[in-house]
PDB file of N, CA, C and O in Angstrom:
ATOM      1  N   UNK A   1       8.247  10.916   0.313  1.00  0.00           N
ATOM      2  CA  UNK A   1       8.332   9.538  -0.139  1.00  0.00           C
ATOM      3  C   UNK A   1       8.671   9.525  -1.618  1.00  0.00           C
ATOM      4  O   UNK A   1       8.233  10.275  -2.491  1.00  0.00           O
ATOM      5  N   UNK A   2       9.487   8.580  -1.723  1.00  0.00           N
ATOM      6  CA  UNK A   2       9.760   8.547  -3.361  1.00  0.00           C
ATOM      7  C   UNK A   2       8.706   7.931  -4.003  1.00  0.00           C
ATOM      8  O   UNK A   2       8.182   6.874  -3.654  1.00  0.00           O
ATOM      9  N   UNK A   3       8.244   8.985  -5.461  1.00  0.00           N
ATOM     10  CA  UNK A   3       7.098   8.480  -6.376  1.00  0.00           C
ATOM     11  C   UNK A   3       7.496   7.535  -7.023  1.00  0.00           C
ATOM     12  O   UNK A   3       6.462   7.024  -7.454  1.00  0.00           O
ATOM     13  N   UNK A   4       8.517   6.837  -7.455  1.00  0.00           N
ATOM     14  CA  UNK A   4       8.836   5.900  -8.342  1.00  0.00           C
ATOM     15  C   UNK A   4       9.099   4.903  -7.760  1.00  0.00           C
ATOM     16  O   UNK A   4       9.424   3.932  -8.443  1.00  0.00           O
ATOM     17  N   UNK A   5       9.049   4.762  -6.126  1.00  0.00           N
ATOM     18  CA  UNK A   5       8.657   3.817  -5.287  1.00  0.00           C
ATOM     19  C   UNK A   5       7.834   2.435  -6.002  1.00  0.00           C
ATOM     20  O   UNK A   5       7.196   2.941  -6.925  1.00  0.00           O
ATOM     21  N   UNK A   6       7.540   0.834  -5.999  1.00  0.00           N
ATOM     22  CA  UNK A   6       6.543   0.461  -6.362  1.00  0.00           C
ATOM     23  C   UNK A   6       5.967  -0.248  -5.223  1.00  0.00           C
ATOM     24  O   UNK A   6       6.644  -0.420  -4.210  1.00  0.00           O
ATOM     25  N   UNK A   7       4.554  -0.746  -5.329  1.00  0.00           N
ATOM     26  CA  UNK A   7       3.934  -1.172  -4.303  1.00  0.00           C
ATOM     27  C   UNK A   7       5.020  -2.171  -3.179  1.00  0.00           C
ATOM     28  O   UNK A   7       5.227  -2.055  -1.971  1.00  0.00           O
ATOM     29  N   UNK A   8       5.573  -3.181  -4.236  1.00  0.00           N
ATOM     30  CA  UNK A   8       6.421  -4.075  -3.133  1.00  0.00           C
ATOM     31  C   UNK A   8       7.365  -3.655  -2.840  1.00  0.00           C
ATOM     32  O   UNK A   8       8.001  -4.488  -2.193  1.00  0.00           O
ATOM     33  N   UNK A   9       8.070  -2.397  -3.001  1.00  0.00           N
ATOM     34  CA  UNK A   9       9.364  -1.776  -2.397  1.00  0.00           C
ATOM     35  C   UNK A   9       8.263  -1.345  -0.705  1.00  0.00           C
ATOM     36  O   UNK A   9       8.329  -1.781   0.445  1.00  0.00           O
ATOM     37  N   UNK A  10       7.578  -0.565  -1.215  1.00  0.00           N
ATOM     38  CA  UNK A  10       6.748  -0.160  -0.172  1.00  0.00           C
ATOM     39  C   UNK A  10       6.526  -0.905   0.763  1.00  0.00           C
ATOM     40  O   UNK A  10       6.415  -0.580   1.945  1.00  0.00           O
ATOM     41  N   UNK A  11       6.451  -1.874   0.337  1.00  0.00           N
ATOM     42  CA  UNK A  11       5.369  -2.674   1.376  1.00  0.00           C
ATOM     43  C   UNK A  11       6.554  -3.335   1.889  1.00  0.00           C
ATOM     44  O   UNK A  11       6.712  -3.308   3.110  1.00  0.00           O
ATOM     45  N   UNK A  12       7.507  -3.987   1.087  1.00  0.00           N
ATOM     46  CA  UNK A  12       8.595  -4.566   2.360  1.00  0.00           C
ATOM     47  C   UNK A  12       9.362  -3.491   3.215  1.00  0.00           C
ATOM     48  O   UNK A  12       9.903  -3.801   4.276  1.00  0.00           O
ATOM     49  N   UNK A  13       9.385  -2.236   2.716  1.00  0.00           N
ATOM     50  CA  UNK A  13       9.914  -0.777   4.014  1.00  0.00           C
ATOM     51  C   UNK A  13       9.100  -0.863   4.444  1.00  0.00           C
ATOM     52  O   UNK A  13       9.579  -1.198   5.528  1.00  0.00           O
ATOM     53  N   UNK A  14       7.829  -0.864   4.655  1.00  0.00           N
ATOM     54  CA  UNK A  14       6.546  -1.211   6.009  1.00  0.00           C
ATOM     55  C   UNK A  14       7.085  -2.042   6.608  1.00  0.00           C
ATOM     56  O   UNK A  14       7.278  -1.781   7.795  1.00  0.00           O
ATOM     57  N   UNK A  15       7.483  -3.160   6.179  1.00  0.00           N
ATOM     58  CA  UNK A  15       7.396  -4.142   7.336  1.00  0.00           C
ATOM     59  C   UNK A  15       8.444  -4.531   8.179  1.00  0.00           C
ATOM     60  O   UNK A  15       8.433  -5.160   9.237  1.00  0.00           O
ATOM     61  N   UNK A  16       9.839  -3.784   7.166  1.00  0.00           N
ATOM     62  CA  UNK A  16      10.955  -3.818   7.915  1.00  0.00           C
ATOM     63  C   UNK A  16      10.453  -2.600   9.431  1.00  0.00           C
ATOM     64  O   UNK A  16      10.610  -2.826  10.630  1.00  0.00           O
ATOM     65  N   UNK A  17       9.768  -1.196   8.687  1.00  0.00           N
ATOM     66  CA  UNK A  17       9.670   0.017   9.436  1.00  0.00           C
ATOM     67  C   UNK A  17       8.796  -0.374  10.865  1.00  0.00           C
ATOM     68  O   UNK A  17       8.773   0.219  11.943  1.00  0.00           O
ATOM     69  N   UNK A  18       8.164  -1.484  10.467  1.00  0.00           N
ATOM     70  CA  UNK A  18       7.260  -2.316  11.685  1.00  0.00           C
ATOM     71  C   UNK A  18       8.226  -3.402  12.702  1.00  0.00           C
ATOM     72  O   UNK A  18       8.045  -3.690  13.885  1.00  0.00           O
ATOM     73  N   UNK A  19       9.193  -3.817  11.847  1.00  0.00           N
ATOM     74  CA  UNK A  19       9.767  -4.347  12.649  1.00  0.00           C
ATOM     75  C   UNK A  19      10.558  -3.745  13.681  1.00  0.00           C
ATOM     76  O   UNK A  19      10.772  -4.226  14.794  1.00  0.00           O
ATOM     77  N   UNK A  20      10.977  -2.655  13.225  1.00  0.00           N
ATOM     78  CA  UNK A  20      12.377  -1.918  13.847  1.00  0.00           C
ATOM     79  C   UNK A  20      11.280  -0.575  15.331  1.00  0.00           C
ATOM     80  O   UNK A  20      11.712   0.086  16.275  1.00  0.00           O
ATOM     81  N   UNK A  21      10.066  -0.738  14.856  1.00  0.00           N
ATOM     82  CA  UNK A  21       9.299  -0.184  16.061  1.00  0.00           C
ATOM     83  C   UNK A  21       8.927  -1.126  16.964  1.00  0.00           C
ATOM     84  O   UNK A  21       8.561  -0.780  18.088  1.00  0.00           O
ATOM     85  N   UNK A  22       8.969  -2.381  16.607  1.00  0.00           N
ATOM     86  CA  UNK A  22       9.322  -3.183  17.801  1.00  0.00           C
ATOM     87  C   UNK A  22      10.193  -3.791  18.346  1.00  0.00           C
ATOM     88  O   UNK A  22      10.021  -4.912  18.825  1.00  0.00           O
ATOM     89  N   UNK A  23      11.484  -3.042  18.374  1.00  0.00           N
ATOM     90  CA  UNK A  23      12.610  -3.030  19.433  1.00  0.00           C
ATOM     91  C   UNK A  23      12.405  -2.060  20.606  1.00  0.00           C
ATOM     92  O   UNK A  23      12.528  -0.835  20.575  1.00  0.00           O
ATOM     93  N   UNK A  24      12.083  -2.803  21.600  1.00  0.00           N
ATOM     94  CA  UNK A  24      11.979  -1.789  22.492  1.00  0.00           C
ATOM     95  C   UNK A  24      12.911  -0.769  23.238  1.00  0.00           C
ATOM     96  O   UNK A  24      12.493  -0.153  24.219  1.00  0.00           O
ATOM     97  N   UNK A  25      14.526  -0.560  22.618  1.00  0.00           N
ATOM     98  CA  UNK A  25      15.451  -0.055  23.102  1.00  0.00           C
ATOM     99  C   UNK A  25      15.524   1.191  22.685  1.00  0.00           C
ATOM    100  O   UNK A  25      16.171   2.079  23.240  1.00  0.00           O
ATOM    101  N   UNK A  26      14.568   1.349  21.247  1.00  0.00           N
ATOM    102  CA  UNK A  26      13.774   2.961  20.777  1.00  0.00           C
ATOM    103  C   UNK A  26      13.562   3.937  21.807  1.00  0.00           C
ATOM    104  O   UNK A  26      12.908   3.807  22.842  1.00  0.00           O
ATOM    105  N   UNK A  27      14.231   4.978  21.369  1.00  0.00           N
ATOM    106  CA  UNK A  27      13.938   6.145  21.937  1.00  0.00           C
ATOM    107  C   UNK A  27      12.468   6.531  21.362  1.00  0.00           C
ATOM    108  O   UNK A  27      12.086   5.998  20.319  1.00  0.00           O
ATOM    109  N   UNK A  28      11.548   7.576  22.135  1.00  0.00           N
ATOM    110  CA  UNK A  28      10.581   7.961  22.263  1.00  0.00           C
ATOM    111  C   UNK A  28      10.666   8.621  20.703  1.00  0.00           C
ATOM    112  O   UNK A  28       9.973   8.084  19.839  1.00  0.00           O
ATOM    113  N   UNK A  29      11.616   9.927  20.295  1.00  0.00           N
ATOM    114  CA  UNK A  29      11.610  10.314  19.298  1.00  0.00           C
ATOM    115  C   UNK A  29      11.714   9.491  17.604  1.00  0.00           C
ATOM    116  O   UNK A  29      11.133   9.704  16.541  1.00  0.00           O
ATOM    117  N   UNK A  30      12.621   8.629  17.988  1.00  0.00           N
ATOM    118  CA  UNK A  30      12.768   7.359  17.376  1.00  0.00           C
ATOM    119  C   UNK A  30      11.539   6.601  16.585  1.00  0.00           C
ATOM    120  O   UNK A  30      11.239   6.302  15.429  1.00  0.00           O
ATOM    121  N   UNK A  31      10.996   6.471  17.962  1.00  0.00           N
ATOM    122  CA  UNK A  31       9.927   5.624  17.708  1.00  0.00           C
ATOM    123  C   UNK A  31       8.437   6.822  16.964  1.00  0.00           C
ATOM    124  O   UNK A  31       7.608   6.115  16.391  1.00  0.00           O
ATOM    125  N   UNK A  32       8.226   7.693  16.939  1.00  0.00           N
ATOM    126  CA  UNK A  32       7.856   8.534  15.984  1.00  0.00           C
ATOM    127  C   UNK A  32       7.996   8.815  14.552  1.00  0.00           C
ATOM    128  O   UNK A  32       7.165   8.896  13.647  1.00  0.00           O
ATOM    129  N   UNK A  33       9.681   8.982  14.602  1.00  0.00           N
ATOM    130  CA  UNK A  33       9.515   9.245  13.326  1.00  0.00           C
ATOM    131  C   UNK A  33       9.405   7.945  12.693  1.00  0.00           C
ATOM    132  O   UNK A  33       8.832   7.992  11.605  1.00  0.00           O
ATOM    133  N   UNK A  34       9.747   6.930  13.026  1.00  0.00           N
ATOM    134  CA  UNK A  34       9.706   5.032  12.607  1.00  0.00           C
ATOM    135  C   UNK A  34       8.117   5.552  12.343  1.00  0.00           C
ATOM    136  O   UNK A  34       7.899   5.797  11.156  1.00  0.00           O
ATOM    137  N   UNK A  35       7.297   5.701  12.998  1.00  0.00           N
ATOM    138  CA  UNK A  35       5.927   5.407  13.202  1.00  0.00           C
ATOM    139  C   UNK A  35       5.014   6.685  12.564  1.00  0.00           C
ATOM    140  O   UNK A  35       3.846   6.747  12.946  1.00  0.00           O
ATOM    141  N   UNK A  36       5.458   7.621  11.689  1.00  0.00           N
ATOM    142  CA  UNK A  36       5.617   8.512  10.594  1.00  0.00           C
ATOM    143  C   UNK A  36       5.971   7.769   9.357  1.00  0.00           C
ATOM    144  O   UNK A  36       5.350   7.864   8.298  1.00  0.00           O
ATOM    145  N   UNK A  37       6.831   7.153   9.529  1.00  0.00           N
ATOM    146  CA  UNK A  37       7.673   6.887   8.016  1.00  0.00           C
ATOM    147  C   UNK A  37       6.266   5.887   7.654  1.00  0.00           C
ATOM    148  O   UNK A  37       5.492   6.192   6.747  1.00  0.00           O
ATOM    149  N   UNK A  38       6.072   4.573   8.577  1.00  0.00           N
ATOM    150  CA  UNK A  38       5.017   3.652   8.583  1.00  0.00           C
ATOM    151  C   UNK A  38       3.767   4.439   8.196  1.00  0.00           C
ATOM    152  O   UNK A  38       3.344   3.929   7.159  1.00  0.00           O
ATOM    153  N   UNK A  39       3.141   5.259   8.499  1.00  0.00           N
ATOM    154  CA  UNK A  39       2.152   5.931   8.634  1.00  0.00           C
ATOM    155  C   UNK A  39       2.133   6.100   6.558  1.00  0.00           C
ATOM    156  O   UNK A  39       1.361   5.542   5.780  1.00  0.00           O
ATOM    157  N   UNK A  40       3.247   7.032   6.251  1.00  0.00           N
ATOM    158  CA  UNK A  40       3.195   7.295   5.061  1.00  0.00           C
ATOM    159  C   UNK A  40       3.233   5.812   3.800  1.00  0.00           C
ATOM    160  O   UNK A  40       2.774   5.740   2.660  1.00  0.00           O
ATOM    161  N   UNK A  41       3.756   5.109   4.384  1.00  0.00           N
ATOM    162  CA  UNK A  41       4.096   3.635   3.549  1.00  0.00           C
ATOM    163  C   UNK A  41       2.660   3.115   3.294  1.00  0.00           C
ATOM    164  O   UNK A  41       2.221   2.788   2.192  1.00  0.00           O
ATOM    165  N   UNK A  42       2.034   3.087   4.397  1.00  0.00           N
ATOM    166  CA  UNK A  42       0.923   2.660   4.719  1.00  0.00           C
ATOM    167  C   UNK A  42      -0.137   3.370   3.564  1.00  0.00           C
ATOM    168  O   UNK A  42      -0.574   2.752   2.594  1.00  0.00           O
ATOM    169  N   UNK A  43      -0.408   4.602   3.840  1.00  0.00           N
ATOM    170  CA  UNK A  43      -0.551   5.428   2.817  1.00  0.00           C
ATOM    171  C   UNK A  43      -0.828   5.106   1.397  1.00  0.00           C
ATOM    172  O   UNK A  43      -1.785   4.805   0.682  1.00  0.00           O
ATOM    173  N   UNK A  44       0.513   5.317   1.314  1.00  0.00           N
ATOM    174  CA  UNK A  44       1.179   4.491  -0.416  1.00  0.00           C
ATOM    175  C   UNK A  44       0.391   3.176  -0.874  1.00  0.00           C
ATOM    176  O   UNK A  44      -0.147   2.929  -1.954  1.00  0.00           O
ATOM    177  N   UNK A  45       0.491   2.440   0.252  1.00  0.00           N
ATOM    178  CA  UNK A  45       0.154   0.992  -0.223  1.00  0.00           C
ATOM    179  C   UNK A  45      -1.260   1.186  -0.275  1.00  0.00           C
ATOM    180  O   UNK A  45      -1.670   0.366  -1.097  1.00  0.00           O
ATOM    181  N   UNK A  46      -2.070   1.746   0.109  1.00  0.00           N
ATOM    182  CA  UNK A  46      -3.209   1.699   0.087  1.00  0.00           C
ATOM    183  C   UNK A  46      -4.054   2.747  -0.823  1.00  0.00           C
ATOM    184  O   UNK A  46      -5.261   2.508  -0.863  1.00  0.00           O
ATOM    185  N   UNK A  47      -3.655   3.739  -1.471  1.00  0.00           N
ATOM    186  CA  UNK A  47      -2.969   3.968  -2.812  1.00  0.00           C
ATOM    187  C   UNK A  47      -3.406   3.088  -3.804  1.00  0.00           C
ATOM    188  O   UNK A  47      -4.579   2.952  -4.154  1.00  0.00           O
ATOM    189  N   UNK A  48      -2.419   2.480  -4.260  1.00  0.00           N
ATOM    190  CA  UNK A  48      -1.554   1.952  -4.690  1.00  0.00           C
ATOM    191  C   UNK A  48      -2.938   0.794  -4.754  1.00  0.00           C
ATOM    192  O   UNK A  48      -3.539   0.909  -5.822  1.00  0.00           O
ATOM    193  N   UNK A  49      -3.495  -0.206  -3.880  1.00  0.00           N
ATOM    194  CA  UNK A  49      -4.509  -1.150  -3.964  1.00  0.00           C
ATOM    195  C   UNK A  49      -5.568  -0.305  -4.178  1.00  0.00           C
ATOM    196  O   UNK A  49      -6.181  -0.800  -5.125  1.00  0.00           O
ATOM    197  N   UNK A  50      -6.018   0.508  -3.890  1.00  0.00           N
ATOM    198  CA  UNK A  50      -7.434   1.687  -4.625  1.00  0.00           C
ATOM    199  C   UNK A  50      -7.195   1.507  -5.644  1.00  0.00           C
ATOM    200  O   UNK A  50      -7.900   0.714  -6.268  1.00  0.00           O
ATOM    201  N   UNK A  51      -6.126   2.136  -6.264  1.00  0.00           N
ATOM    202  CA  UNK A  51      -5.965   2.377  -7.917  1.00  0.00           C
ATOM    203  C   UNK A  51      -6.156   1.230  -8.545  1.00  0.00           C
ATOM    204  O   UNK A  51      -7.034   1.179  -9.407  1.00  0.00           O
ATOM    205  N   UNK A  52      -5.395   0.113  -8.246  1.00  0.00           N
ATOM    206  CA  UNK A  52      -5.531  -1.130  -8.658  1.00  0.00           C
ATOM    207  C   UNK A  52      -6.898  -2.147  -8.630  1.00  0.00           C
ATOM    208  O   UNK A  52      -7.271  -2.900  -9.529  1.00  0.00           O
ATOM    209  N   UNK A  53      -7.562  -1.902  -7.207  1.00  0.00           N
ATOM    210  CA  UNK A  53      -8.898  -2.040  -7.038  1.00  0.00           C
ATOM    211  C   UNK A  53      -9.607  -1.377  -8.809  1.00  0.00           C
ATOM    212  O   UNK A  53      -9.875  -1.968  -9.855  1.00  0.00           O
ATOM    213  N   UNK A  54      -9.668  -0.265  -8.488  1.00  0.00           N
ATOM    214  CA  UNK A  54     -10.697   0.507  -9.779  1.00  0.00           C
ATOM    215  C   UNK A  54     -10.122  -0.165 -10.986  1.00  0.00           C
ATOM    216  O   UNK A  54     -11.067  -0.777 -11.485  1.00  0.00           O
ATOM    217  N   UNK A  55      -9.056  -0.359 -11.699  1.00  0.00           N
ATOM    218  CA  UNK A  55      -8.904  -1.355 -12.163  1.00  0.00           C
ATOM    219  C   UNK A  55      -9.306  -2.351 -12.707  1.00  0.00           C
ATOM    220  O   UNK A  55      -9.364  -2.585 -13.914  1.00  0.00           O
ATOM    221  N   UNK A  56      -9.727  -3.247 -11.488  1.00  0.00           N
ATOM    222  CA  UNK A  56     -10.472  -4.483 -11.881  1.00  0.00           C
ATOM    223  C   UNK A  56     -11.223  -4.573 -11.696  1.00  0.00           C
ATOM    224  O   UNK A  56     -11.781  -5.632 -11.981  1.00  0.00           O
ATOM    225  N   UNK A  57     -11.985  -3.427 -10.981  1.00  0.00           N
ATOM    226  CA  UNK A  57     -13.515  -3.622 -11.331  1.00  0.00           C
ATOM    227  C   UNK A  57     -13.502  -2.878 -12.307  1.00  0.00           C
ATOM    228  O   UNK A  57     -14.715  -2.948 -12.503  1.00  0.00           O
ATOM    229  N   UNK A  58     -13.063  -2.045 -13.299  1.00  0.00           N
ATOM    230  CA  UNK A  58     -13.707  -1.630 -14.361  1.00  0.00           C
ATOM    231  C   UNK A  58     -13.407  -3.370 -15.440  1.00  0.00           C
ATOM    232  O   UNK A  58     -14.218  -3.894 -16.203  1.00  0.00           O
ATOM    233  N   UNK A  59     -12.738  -3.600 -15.275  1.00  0.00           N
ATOM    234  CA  UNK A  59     -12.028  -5.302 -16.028  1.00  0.00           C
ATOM    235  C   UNK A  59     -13.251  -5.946 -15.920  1.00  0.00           C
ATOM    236  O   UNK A  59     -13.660  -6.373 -16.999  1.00  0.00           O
ATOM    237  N   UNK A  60     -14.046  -6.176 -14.857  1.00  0.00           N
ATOM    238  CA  UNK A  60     -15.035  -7.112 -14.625  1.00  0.00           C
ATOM    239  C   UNK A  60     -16.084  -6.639 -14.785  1.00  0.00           C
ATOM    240  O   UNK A  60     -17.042  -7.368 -15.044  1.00  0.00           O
ATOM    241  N   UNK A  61     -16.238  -5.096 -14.665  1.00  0.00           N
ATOM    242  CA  UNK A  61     -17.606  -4.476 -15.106  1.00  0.00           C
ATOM    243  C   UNK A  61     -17.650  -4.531 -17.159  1.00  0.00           C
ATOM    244  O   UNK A  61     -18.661  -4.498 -17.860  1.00  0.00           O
ATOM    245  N   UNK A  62     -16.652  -4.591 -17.471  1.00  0.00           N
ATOM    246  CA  UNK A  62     -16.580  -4.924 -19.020  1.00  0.00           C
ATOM    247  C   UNK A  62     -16.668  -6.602 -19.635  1.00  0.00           C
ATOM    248  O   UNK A  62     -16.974  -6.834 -20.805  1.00  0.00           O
ATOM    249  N   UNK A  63     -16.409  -7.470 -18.828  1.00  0.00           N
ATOM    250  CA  UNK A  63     -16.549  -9.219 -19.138  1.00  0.00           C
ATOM    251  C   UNK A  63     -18.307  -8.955 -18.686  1.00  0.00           C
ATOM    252  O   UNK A  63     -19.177  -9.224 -19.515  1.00  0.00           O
ATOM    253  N   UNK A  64     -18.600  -8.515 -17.569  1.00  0.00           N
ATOM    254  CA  UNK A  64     -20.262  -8.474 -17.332  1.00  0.00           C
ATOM    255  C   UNK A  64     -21.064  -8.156 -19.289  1.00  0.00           C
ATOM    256  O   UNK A  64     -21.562  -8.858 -20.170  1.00  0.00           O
ATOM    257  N   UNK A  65     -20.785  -6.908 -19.108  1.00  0.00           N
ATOM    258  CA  UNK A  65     -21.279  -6.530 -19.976  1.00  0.00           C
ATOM    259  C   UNK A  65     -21.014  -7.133 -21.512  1.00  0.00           C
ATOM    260  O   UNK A  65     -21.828  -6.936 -22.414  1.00  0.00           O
ATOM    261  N   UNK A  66     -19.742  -7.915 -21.711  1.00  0.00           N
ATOM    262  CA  UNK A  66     -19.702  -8.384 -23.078  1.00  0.00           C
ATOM    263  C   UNK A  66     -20.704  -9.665 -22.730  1.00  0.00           C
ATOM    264  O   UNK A  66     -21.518  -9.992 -23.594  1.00  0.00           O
ATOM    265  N   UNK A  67     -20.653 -10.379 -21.498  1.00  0.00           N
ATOM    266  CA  UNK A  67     -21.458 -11.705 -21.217  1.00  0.00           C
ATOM    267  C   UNK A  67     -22.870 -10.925 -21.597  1.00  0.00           C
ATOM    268  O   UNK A  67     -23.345 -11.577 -22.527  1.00  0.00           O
ATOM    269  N   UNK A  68     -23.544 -10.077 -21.360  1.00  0.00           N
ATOM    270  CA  UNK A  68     -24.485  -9.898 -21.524  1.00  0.00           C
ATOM    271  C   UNK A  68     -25.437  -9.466 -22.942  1.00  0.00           C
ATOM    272  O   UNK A  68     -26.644  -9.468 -23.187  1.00  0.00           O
ATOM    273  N   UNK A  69     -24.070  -9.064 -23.788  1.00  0.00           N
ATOM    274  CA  UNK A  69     -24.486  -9.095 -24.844  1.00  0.00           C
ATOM    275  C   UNK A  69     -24.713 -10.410 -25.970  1.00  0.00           C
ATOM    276  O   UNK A  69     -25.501 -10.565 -26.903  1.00  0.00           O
ATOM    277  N   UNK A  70     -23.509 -11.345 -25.334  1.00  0.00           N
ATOM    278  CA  UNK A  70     -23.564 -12.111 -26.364  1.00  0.00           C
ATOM    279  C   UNK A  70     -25.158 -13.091 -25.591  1.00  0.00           C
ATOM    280  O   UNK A  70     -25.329 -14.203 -26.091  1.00  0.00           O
ATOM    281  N   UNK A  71     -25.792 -12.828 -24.905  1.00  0.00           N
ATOM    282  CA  UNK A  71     -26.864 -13.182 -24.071  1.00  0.00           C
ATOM    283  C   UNK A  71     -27.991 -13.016 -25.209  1.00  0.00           C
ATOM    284  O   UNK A  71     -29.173 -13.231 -24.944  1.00  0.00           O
TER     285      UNK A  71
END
């Protein structure tokens, strides 16, 4: 997967990669590696919201703590 990928490149190749596994005229092999590629996107994006998650809770664990000082 490309690293310089960003979350919303990702995430709209998920959903195209979701769409195109539901054509049912997919070959068996087809529908694998489609459902591989998804697998890894999936991955990424979730990634990608962890990192961002930790983030903002460190953001909000620091407004806590200034609220509490000026307390």
């Amino acid at each position: 997967m490309d690293n310089k990928m960003t979350f919303e490149q990702a995430n709209q190749k998920l959903d195209e990669t979701v769409r195109k596994l539901e054509d049912k005229s997919l070959s068996l092999a087809e529908s694998m590696e489609l459902y591989a590629q998804a697998c890894e996107l999936l991955r990424f994006c979730v990634k990608e919201l962890d990192a961002y998650k930790g983030q903002i809770t460190e953001i909000h664990k620091r407004i806590i703590e200034k609220r509490e000082e000026e307390q």
